[in-house]
N, C-alpha and C positions, 0 to 999 in steps of 0.2 A: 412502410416506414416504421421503426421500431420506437420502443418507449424511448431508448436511450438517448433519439434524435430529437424528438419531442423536447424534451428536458434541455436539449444544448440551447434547442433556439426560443424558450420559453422566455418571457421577459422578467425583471428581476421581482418580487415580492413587493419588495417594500416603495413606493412611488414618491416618499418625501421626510425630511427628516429636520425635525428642530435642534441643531446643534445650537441655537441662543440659547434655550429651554438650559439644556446641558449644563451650558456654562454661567449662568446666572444666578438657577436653583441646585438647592441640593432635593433629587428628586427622592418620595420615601417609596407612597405607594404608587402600584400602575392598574389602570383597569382597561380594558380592552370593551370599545364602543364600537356597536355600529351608526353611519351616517344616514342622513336623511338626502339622497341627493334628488339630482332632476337627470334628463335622459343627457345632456350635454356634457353636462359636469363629470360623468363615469364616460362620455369619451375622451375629455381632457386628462381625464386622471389616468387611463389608459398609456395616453401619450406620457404621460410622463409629465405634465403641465399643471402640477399642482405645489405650492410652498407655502408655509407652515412657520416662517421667521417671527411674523407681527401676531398671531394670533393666542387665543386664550381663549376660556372655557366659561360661558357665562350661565351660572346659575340664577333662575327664578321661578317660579310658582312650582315648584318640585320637579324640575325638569331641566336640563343641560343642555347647552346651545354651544358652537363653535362658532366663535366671532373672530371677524380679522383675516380667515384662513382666505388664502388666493387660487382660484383657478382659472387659468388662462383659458378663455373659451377656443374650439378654433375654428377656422372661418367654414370650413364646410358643414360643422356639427349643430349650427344656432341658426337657421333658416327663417324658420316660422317665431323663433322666439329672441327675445332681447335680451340677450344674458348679463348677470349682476355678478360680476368673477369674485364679489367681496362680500357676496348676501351669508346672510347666519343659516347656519348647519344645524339640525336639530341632533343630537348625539342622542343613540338607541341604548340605556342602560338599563337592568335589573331594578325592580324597585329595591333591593336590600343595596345594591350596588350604590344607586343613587343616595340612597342614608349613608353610606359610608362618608361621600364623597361629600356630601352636603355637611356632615360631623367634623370633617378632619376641615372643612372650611371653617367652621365656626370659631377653630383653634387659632393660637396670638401666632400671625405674620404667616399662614398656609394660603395657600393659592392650588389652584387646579388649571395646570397648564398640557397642550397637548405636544408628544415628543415624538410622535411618526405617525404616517398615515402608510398601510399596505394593504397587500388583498389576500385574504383568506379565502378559498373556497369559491372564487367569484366575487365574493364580496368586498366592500370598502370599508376596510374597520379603521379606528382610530384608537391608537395607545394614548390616554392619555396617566396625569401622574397628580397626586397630591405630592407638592414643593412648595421651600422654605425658600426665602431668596436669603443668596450667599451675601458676606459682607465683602470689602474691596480685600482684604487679605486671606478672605477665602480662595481668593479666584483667583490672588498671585500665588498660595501655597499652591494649588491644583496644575497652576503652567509649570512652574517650581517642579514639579513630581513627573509630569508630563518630558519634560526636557531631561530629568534624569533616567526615566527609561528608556527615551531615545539613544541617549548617551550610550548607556549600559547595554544596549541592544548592540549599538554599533561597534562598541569593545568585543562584546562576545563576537561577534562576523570578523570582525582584525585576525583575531586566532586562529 
């Protein structure tokens, strides 16, 4: 079997995606974490049984937690153990990383939210992002802009 065949049936990268995040904040900076999981939790995220809607990036005693995030355990994978699909994530960052993220917190209306979870190399990293949340007319110009590219996508295909 060749490389080429490998790669068609490879499954996709990325296993989850915050489009709240997206549309809420305006995201500035991103930092790329690794997670703290358990053996259950990287077969659910495997499958594909992981979401990222409710969740958010909890800082405390110099250290970053993913709170909120969901993984659906599945029934073959939790045998011996009783799995918590909403227990907090410990996020693997740099300590310079961690000062960053902990600075741009301390700034008026920044938040650290996380906008995708994929796999690197084997591994389960998480993007997260220092964001502003948008105001309500932020989020109407951005549909606004949105719906005009569609438009203008669909004029160019008429031609």
């Amino acid at each position: 079997m060749g490389k080429a065949n490998k790669k068609a049936n490879a499954p996709s990268a990325t296993i989850a995606q915050n489009r709240k995040a997206r549309h809420e904040y305006h995201l500035e900076e991103h930092f790329e974490a690794g997670l703290v999981l358990e053996g259950w939790e990287v077969k659910s995220l495997r499958a594909g049984k992981g979401n990222l809607t409710e969740a958010y990036v909890l800082l405390k005693n110099g250290e970053a937690f993913l709170f909120g995030a969901r993984f659906e355990p599945l029934n073959t994978a939790s045998t011996h153990v009783n799995p918590d699909p909403t227990r907090t994530r410990k996020l693997l960052l740099h300590r310079r990383e961690l000062g960053r993220v902990f600075g741009g917190v301390q700034k008026d209306g920044f938040t650290c939210v996380p906008v995708s979870l994929y796999w690197k190399k084997g591994f389960a990293k998480c993007d997260i992002a220092l964001a502003k949340g948008k105001q309500k007319f932020d989020k109407r110009a951005t549909e606004k802009e949105r719906d005009w590219n569609r438009q203008k996508q669909r004029i160019l295909r008429q031609r």
